[in-house]
N, C-alpha and C positions, 0 to 999 in steps of 0.2 A: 611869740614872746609875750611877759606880762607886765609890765611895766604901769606904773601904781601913779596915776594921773592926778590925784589932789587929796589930800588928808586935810581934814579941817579942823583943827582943835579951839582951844578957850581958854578962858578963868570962869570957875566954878569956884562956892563957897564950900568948907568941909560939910561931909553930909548930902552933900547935893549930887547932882547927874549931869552926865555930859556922854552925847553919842557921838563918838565919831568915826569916820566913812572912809574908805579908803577907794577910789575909782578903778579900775584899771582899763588899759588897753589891750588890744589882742583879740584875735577867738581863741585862744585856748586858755580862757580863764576856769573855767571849770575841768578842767583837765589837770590840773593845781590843788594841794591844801594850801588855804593860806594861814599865816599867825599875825601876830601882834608881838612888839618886842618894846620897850622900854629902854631910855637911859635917863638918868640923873646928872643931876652937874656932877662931876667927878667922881663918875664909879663908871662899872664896864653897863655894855648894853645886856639885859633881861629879858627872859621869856616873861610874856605875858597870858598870850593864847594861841590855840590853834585850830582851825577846824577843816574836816575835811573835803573832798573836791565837792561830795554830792549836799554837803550839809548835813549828814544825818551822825556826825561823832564828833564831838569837841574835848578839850583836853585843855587845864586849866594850871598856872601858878600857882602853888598854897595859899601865895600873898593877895592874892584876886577871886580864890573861890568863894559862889557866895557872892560876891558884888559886882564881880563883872559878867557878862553873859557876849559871845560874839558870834555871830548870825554871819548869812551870805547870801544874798538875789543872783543866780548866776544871768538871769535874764537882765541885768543892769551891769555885772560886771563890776559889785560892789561888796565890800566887808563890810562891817561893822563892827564895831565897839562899845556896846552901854554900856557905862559905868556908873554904877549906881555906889551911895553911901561913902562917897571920895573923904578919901584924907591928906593929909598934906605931903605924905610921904609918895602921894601917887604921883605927884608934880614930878616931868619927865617930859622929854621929847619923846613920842610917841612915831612907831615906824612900823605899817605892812610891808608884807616879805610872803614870796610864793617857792613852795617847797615840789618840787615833781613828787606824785604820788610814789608810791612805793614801803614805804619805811613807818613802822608803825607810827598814831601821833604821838606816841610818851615818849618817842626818842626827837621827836620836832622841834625840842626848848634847846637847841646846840644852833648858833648862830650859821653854824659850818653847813648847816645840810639845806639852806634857803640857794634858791637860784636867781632872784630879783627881790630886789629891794625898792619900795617908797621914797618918795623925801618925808621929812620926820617934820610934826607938827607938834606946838609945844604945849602941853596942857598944865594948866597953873592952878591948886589948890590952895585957897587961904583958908587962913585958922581963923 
C-alpha cells in the first residue's frame, strides 16, 4: 500500500515559489504514478500533475504548465511539487494521490482512476 505520510505547504507571495513534498509509506511506492490534485474553497478538486512510476514522463494542467514542474526520489519515497511564479488563484489545498501503473498519464487528471490518497496541505497565495 502507499499511503502519503506528510505534505508540507505554506503562504507564498504572488510570483514567488514554494516546493512541496509528499512522503509516502510502503515499498511499492515506485510501482505507482503519482499526481498532484488541487481544490479551492468551493469548487471540486483538480488535476494538477502527474508523473510516472520510473520518473521519466510527466503530464501537466494547462493552468500549471510552465510554472509547475513535479519530480520523484523513489529511493525517499517522495513527490514533489515546485511551484514556481504562483498566483493567487493557485491558493488550494493541495493532495498526492497514487495511481496503479497502467493507464496512460493524459487519462490520470480523473480523480476516479487514483488508489490512495494524501492529507491535503494548504498553500496560500497573496496578492
Amino acid at each position: 500500500d502507499v499511503q502519503a505520510a506528510g505534505v508540507w505547504g505554506g503562504l507564498v507571495q504572488a510570483g514567488g515559489s514554494l516546493r512541496i513534498s509528499c512522503a509516502a509509506s510502503g515499498r511499492t511506492f515506485s510501482s505507482f504514478n503519482m499526481g498532484w490534485f488541487r481544490q479551492a474553497p468551493g469548487k471540486e478538486r483538480e488535476f494538477v500533475a502527474v508523473i510516472s512510476w520510473s520518473g521519466g514522463s510527466t503530464y501537466y494542467a494547462d493552468s500549471v504548465k510552465g510554472r509547475f514542474t513535479i519530480s520523484r526520489d523513489n529511493a525517499k519515497n517522495t513527490v514533489y511539487l515546485q511551484m514556481n511564479s504562483l498566483k493567487p488563484e493557485d491558493t488550494a489545498v493541495y493532495y498526492c494521490a497514487a495511481a496503479s501503473v497502467g493507464p496512460p498519464l493524459a487519462v490520470l487528471s480523473s480523480t476516479s482512476l487514483y488508489d490512495y490518497w494524501g492529507q491535503g496541505t494548504l498553500v496560500t497565495v497573496s496578492s
